[in-house]
LUMTORVEX-294272 format. One line per 4 residues: number of its first residue (from 1); their letters; for each residue z, y, x of N, C-alpha, C, O. Coordinates in pm, 1 decimal, padded with zeros to 6 digits. Example, Ala and Ser with C-alpha at 12.3 -4.5 7.8 and 13.67 -1.06 7.14 Angstrom:
1) as) 00780.0 -00569.0 01319.0 00780.0 -00450.0 01230.0 00780.0 -00330.0 01320.0 00846.5 -00331.9 01423.6  00708.0 -00225.0 01285.0 00714.0 -00106.0 01367.0 00787.0 00003.0 01290.0 00803.9 00113.8 01340.9;
***
This chain:
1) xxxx) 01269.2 02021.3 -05148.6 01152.1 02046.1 -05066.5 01192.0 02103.1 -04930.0 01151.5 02056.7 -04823.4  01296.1 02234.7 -04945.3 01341.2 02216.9 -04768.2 01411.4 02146.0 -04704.2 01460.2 02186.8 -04598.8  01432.9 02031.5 -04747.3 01560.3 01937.0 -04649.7 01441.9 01823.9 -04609.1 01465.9 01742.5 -04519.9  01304.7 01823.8 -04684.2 01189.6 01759.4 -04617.5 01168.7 01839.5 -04524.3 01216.0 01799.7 -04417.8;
5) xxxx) 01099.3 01970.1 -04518.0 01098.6 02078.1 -04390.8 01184.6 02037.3 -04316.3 01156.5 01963.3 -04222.0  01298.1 02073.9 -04340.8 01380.3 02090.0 -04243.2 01407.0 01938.4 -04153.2 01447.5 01955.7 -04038.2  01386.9 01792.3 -04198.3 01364.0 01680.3 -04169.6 01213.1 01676.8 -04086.7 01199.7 01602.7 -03989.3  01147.2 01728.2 -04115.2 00996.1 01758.9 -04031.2 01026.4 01768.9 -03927.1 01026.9 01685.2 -03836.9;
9) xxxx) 01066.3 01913.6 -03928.3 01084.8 02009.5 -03846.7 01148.3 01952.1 -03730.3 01096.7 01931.6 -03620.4  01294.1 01923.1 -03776.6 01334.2 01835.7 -03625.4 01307.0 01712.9 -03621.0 01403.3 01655.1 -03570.5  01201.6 01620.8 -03655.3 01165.5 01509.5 -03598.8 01066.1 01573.2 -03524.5 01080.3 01547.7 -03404.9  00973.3 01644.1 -03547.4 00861.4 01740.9 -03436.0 00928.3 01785.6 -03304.0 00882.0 01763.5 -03192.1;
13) xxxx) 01070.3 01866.8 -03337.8 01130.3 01893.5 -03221.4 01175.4 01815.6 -03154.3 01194.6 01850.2 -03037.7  01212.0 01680.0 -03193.6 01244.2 01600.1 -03084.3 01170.3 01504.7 -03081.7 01213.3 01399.7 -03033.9  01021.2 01513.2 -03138.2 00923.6 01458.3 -03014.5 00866.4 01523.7 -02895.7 00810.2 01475.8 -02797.2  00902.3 01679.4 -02938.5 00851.5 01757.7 -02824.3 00934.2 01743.1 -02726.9 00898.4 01713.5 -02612.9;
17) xxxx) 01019.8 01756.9 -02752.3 01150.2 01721.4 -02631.6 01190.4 01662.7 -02544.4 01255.7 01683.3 -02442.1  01112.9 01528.9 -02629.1 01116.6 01402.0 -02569.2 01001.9 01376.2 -02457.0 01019.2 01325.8 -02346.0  00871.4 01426.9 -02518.0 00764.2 01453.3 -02396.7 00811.7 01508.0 -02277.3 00815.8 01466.5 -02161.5  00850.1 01620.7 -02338.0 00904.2 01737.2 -02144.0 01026.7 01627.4 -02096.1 01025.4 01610.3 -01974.2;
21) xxxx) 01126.3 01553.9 -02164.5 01198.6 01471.4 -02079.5 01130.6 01389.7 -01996.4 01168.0 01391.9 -01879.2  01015.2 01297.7 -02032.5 00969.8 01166.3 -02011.5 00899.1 01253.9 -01887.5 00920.1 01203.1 -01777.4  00810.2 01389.8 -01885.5 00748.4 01406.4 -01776.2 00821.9 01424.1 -01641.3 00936.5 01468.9 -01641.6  00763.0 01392.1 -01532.0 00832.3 01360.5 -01414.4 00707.7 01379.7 -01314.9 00589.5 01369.5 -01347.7;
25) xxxx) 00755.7 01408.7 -01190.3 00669.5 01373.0 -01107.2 00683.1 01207.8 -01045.2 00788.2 01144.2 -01037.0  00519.7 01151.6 -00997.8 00532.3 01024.1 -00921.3 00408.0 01027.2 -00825.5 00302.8 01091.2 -00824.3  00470.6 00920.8 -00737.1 00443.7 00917.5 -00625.7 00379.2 00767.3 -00596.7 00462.9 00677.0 -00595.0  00286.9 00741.7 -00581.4 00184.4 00635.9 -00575.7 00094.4 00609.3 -00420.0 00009.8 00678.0 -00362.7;
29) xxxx) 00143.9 00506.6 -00394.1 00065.1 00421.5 -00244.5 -00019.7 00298.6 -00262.0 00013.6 00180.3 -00255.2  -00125.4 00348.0 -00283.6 -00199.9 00229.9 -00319.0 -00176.7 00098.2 -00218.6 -00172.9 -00017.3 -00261.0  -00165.2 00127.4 -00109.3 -00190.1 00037.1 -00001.8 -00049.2 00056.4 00091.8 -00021.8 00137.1 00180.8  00008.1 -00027.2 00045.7 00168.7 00018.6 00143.1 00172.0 -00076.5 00299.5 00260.0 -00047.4 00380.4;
33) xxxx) 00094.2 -00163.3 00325.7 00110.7 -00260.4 00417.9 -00019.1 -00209.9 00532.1 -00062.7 -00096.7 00511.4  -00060.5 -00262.4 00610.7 -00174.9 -00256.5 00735.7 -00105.9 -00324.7 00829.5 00005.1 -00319.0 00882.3  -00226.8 -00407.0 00836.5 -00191.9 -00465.6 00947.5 -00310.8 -00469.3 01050.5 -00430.5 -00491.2 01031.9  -00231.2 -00437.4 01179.4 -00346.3 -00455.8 01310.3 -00342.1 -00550.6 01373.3 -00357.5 -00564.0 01494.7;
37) xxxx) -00319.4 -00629.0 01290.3 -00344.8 -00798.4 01434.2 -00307.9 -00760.9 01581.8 -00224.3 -00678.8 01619.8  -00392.6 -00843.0 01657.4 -00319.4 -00837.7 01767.1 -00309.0 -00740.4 01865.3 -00378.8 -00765.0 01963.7  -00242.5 -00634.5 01870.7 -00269.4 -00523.7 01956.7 -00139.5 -00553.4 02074.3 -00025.1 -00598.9 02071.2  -00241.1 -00493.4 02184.1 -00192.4 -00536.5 02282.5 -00071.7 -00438.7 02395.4 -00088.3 -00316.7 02392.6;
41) xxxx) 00023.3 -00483.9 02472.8 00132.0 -00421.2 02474.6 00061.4 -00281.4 02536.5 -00052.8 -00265.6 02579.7  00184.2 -00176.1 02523.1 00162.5 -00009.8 02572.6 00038.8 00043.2 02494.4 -00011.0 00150.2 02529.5  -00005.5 -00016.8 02405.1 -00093.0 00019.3 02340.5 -00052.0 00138.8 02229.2 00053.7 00152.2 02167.5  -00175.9 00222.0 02226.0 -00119.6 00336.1 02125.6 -00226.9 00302.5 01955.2 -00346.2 00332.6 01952.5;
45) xxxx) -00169.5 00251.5 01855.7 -00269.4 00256.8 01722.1 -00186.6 00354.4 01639.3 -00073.3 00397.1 01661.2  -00264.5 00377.6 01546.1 -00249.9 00451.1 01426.1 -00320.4 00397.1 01300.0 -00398.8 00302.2 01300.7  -00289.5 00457.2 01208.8 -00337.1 00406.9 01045.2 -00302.7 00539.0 00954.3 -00201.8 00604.5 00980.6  -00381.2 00572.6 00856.8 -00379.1 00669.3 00781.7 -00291.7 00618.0 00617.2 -00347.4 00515.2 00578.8;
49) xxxx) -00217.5 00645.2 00552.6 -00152.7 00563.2 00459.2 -00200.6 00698.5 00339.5 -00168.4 00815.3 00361.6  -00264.3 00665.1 00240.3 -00287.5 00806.5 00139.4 -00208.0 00803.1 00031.1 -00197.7 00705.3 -00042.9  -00138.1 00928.8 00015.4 -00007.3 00934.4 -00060.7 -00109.6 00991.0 -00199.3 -00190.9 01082.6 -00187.0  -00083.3 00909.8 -00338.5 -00144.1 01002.6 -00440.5 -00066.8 01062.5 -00548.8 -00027.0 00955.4 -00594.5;
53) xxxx) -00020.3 01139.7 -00616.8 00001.8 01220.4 -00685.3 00001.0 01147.0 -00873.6 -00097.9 01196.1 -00928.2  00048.1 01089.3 -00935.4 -00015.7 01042.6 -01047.3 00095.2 01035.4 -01129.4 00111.8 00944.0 -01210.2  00202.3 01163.6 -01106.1 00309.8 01186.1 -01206.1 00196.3 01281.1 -01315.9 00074.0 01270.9 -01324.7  00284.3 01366.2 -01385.0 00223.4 01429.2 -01499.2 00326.1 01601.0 -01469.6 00340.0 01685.6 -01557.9;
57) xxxx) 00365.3 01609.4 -01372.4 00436.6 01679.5 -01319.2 00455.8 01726.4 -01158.6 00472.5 01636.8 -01075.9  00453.1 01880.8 -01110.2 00435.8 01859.7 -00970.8 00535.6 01809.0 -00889.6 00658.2 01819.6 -00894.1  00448.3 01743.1 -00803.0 00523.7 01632.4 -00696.3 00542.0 01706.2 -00572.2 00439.4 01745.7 -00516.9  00663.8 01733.8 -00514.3 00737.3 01825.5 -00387.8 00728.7 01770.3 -00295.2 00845.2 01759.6 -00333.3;
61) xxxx) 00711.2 01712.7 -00194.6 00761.9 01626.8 -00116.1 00845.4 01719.7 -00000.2 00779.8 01803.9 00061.2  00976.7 01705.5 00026.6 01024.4 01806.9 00098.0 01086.0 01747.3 00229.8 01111.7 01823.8 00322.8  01106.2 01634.8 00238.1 01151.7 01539.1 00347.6 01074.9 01416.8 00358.1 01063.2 01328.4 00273.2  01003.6 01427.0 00521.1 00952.9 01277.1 00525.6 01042.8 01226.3 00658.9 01076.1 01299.9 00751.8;
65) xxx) 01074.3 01082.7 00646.1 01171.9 00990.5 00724.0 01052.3 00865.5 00768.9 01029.1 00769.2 00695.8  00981.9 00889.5 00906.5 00901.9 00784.0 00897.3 01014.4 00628.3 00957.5 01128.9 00646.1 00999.1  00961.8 00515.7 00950.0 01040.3 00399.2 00985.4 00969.2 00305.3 01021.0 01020.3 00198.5 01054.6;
***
């Protein structure tokens, strides 16, 4: 009867384990592209790009590199 326990026991522990491994933070862009047609030269545009959050873990962002 304890080598069932004890067989429980760590299959429980390493599903728990396995959860906190698998969690991560992620980082989700719904919309990665925009396009402004034809804009014309010396012209100044902009576009808003919304970064969302949809890890299961907090997401840092500590360096942005725009391109």
């Amino acid at each position: 009867m304890n080598k069932i326990k004890t067989i429980v026991l760590i299959a429980v522990l390493t599903l728990l384990l396995a959860s906190v491994a698998m969690a991560a933070p992620r980082l989700t862009i719904p919309v990665k592209e925009f396009n402004f047609g034809f804009v014309p030269q010396n012209s100044t545009i902009s576009h808003k790009f919304w970064l969302v959050s949809t890890g299961d873990d907090t997401l840092k962002i500590l360096k942005i590199i725009p391109g």
